[in-house]
MIZASE-76477 format. One record per residue (C-alpha): residue in one letter; x, y, z. Coordinates in steps of 0.02 Angstrom, whole numbers, padded with zeros to 5 digits, always signed. Example, Ala and Ser with C-alpha at 12.3 -4.5 7.8 and 13.67 -1.06 7.14 Angstrom:
<rs>
A+00615-00225+00390/S+00684-00053+00357/
</rs>
This chain:
<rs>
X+00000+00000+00000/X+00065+00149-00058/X+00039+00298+00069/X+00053+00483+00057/X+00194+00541+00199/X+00233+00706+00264/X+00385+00714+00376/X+00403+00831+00498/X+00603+00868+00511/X+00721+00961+00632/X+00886+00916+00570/X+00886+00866+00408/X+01046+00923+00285/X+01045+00999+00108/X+01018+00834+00000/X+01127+00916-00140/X+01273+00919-00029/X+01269+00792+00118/X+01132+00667+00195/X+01097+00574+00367/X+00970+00451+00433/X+00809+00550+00394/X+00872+00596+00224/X+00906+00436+00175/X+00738+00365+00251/X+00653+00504+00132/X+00742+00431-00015/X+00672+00266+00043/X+00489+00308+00032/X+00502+00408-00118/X+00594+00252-00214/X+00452+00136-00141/X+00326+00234-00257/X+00230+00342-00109/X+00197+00510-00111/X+00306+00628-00006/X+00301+00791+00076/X+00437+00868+00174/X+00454+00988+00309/X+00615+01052+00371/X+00702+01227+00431/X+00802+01316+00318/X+00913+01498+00319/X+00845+01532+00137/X+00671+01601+00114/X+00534+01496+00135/X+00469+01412-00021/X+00506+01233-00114/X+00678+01169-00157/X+00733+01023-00254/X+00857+00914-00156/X+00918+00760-00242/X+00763+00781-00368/X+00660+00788-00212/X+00527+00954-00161/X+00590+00997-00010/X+00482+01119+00088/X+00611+01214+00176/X+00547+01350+00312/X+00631+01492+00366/X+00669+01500+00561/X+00766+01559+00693/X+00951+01499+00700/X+00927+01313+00804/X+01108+01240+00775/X+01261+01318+00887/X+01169+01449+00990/X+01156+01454+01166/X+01023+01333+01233/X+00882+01481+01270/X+00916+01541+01077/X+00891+01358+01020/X+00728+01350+01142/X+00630+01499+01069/X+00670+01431+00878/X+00590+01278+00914/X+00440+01343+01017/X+00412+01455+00859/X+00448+01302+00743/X+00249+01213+00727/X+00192+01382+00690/X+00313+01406+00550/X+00294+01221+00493/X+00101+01250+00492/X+00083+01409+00403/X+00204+01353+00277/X+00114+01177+00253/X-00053+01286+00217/X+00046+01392+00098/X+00111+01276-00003/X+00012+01126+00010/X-00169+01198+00020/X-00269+01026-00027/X-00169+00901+00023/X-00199+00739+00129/X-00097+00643+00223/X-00092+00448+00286/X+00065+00450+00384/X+00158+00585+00482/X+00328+00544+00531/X+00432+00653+00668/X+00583+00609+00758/X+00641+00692+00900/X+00728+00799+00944/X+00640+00912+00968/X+00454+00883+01049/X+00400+01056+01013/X+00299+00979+00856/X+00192+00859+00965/X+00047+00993+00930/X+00063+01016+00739/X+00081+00838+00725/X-00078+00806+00820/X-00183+00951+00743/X-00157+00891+00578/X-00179+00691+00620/X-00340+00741+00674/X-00371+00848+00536/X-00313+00718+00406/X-00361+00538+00491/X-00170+00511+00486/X-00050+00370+00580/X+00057+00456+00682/X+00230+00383+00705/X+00357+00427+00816/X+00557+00424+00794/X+00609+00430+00959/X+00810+00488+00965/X+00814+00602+01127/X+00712+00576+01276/X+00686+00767+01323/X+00693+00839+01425/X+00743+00700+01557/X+00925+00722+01445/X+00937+00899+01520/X+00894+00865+01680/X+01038+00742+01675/X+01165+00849+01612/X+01109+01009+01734/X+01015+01102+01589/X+00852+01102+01675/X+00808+01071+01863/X+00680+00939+01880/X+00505+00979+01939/X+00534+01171+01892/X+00429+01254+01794/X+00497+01222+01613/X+00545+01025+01676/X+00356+01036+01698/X+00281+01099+01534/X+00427+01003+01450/X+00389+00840+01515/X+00193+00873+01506/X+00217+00888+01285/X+00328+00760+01324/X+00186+00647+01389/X+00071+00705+01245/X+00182+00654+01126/X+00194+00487+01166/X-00010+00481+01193/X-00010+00556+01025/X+00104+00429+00946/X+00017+00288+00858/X+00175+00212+00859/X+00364+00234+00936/X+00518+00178+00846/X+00648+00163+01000/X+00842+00143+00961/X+00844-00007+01096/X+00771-00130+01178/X+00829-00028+01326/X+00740+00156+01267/X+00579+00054+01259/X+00608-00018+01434/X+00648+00143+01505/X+00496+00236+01414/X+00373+00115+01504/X+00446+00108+01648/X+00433+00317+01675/X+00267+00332+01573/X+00145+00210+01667/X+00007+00268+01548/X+00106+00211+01376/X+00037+00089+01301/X+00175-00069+01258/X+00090-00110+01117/X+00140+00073+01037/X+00337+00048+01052/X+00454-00059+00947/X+00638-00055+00884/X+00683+00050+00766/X+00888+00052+00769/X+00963+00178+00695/X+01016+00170+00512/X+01116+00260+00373/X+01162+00210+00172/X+01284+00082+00141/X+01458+00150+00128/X+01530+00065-00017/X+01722+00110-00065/X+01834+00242-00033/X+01811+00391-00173/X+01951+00488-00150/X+02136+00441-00123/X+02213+00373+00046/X+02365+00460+00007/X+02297+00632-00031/X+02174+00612+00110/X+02294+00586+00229/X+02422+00728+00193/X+02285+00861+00167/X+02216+00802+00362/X+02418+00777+00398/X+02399+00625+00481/X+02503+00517+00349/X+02641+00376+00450/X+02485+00392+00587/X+02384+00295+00706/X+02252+00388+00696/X+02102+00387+00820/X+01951+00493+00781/X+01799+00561+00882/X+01670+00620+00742/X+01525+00710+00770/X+01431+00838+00901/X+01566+00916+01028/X+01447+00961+01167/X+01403+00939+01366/X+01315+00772+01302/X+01478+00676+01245/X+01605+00723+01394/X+01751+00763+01301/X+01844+00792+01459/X+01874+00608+01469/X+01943+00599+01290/X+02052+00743+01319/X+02125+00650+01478/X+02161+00496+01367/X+02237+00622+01243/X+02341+00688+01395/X+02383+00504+01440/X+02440+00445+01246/X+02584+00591+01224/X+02713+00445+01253/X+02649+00369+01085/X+02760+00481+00952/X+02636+00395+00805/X+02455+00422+00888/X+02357+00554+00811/X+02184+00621+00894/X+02080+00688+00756/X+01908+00771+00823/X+01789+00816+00676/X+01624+00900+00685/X+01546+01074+00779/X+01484+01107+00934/X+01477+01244+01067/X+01606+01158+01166/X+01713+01191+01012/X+01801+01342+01077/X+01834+01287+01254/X+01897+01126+01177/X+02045+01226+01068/X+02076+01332+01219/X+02126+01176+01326/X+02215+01094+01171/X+02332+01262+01187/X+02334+01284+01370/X+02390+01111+01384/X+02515+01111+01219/X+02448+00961+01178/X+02524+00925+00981/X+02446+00739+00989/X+02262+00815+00939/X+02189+00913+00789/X+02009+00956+00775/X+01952+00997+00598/X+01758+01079+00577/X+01630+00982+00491/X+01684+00925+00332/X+01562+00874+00179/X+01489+00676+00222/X+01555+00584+00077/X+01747+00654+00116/X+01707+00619+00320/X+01669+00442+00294/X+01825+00421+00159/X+01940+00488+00323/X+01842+00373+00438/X+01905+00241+00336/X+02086+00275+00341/X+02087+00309+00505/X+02108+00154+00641/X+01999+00176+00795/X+01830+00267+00817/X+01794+00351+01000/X+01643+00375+01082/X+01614+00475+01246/X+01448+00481+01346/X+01422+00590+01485/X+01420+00502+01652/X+01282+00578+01723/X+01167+00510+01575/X+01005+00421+01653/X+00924+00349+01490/X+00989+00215+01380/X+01068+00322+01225/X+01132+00228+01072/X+01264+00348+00987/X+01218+00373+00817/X+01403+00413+00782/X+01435+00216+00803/X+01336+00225+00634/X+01490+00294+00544/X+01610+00195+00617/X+01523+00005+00596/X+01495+00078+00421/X+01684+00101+00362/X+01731-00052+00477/X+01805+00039+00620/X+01824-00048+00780/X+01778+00067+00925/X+01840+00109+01089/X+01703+00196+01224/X+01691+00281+01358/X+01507+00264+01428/X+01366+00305+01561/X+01283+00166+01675/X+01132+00173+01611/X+01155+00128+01402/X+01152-00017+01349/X+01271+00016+01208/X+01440-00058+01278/X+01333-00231+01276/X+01287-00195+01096/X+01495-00186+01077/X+01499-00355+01175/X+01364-00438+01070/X+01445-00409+00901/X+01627-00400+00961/X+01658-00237+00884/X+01745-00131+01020/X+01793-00106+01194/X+01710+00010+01322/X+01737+00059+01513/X+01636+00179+01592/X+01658+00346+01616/X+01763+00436+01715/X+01858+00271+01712/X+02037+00341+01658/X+02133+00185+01678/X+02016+00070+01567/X+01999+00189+01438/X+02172+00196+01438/X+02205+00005+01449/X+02083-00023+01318/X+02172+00095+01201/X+02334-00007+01214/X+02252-00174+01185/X+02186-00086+01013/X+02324+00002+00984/X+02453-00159+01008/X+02336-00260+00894/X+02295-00252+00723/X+02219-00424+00708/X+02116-00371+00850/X+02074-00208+00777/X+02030-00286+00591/X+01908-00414+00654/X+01812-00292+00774/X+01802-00182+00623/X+01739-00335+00491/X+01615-00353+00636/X+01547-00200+00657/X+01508-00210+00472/X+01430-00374+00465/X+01316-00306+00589/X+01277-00138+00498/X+01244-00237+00330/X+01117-00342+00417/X+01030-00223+00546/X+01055-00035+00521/X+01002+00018+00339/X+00880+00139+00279/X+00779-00021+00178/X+00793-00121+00335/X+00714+00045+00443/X+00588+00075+00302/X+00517-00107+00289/X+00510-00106+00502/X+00407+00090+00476/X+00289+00004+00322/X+00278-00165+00430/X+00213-00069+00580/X+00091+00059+00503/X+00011-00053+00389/X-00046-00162+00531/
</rs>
């Protein structure tokens, strides 16, 4: 059954120059034959643009990516009013069967539900951040205060509102049932996260690695957000610790508002072992991923909910084996155990981290199969086809 889809987006890239999860899931439906709408911000004016030879709605808002948190909130309170006025703009008659949101953020819960009801449409439910129990962790927010309350009260609409919940874990769902007695188990499933099959390196090793200068290197990367969320404190510690290996290389790609602190420290500290280097277009990110040897991953201690890094997506994807740092309560390090493809300690945990560094770091045949792994397992669980069929499977029900 072929279904007509609007997709309500937060972060979703320029198609013509780089994708992610949510792109590639669009690319999905619209290959399966069904008819697509999609809504996501943009800096340009608002109006239609062709991404990929897909109409992309794109609607003008306030800035929502590196500003300070309050900047960030009042861009995505304003967001389902943009989003609707926009949708009535440009797509006066149309009807809908399926709405499809992820989160972050949950400031769409109402749009999503005002036009369900106005459409007869399925509602369902990405779920990628559990806000705003994430900021209370991380001291954003103070819980029981007065935006904890109206947070966590769309919060509990949403998931009322959800016909059905793709989690990232068997852990999310557990978690979401066991703080929402009112939720329904019936409404949640795994969804894992997901991205397009990486298939061969398009530019040269050679040319990569002198224009990143990290040629004759054992290179271990940390790609992604650089924020509160991913504790970089510990991976600037291991940094610290590694200075007695004259061939290790820290490379840190991405943006976040930690950014600047993090190049103050490198300085302070005259550490020459680490280069960061700002976000770079996809296609030439994952070529370096896959020249480089191991892939880090940090999680912030003080995390309460069972995150899934969608970073790890990159790294399975090139067949890099991975070496985290993690909170108690993921259940991502047994993920690593499962499919052998990386060693973890938790966080805070200098002397493991450091420990499990060496054990990579002394051995290649080590490093190679945890790497062959991690693919296996991203071939057979984690891409977009896989996430569409378990989205169709679900909704069609």
């Amino acid at each position: 059954m072929k279904q007509r889809v609007l997709f309500l987006m937060f972060a979703f890239p320029d198609m013509n120059k780089s994708f992610n999860m949510y792109t590639t899931l669009v690319e999905q439906f619209v290959a399966n034959g069904h008819e697509v709408v999609v809504l996501a911000p943009g800096n340009q004016e608002t109006g239609i643009y062709p991404e990929a030879n897909i109409p992309i709605l794109r609607v003008k808002t306030l800035p929502i990516k590196n500003v300070p948190n309050y900047l960030k909130g009042i861009a995505n309170l304003l967001l389902p009013y943009q989003f609707e006025k926009a949708l009535a703009r440009f797509y006066p008659g149309n009807q809908f069967d399926l709405i499809i949101s992820p989160t972050p953020p949950i400031t769409l819960v109402h749009l999503a539900a005002k036009l369900k009801k106005k459409f007869g449409s399925k509602f369902y439910l990405i779920l990628r951040d559990i806000f705003p129990q994430n900021a209370v962790d991380l001291g954003f927010m103070k819980k029981g205060g007065l935006l904890h309350r109206y947070f966590r009260a769309k919060e509990k609409k949403l998931y009322n509102e959800a016909d059905f919940i793709g989690c990232m874990s068997h852990g999310n769902i557990n978690y979401l049932l066991q703080h929402n007695s009112d939720l329904s188990s019936s409404k949640c499933h795994e969804l894992k996260n997901f991205q397009k099959l990486y298939s061969n390196n398009q530019l040269s090793k050679d040319n990569l690695a002198k224009k990143y200068q990290i040629d004759n290197k054992f290179v271990v990367v940390f790609g992604g957000n650089m924020g509160k969320p991913q504790q970089l404190e510990n991976v600037l510690e291991l940094v610290k610790r590694c200075t007695i290996y004259p061939d290790v290389q820290f490379l840190l790609l991405g943006e976040g508002v930690q950014m600047q602190k993090l190049e103050e420290y490198i300085k302070k500290a005259k550490l020459t072992n680490i280069k960061i280097q700002r976000t770079i277009p996809k296609n030439e990110y994952q070529d370096l991923l896959s020249i480089c040897h191991v892939g880090l991953i940090s999680l912030h201690q003080d995390f309460t909910i069972p995150n899934i890094p969608s970073k790890a997506l990159d790294y399975w994807n090139v067949g890099l084996p991975i070496l985290a740092s993690l909170d108690a309560a993921t259940d991502f390090g047994n993920v690593l155990d499962e499919i052998k493809s990386g060693l973890w300690c938790m966080a805070g945990n200098h002397y493991s981290f450091e420990l499990n560094f060496k054990t990579l770091y002394k051995n290649n045949a080590l490093r190679k199969e945890m790497g062959i792994n991690g693919r296996n397992y991203f071939e057979k669980q984690l891409t977009p086809d896989i996430a569409y069929q378990t989205i169709i499977q679900t909704t069609i029900k």
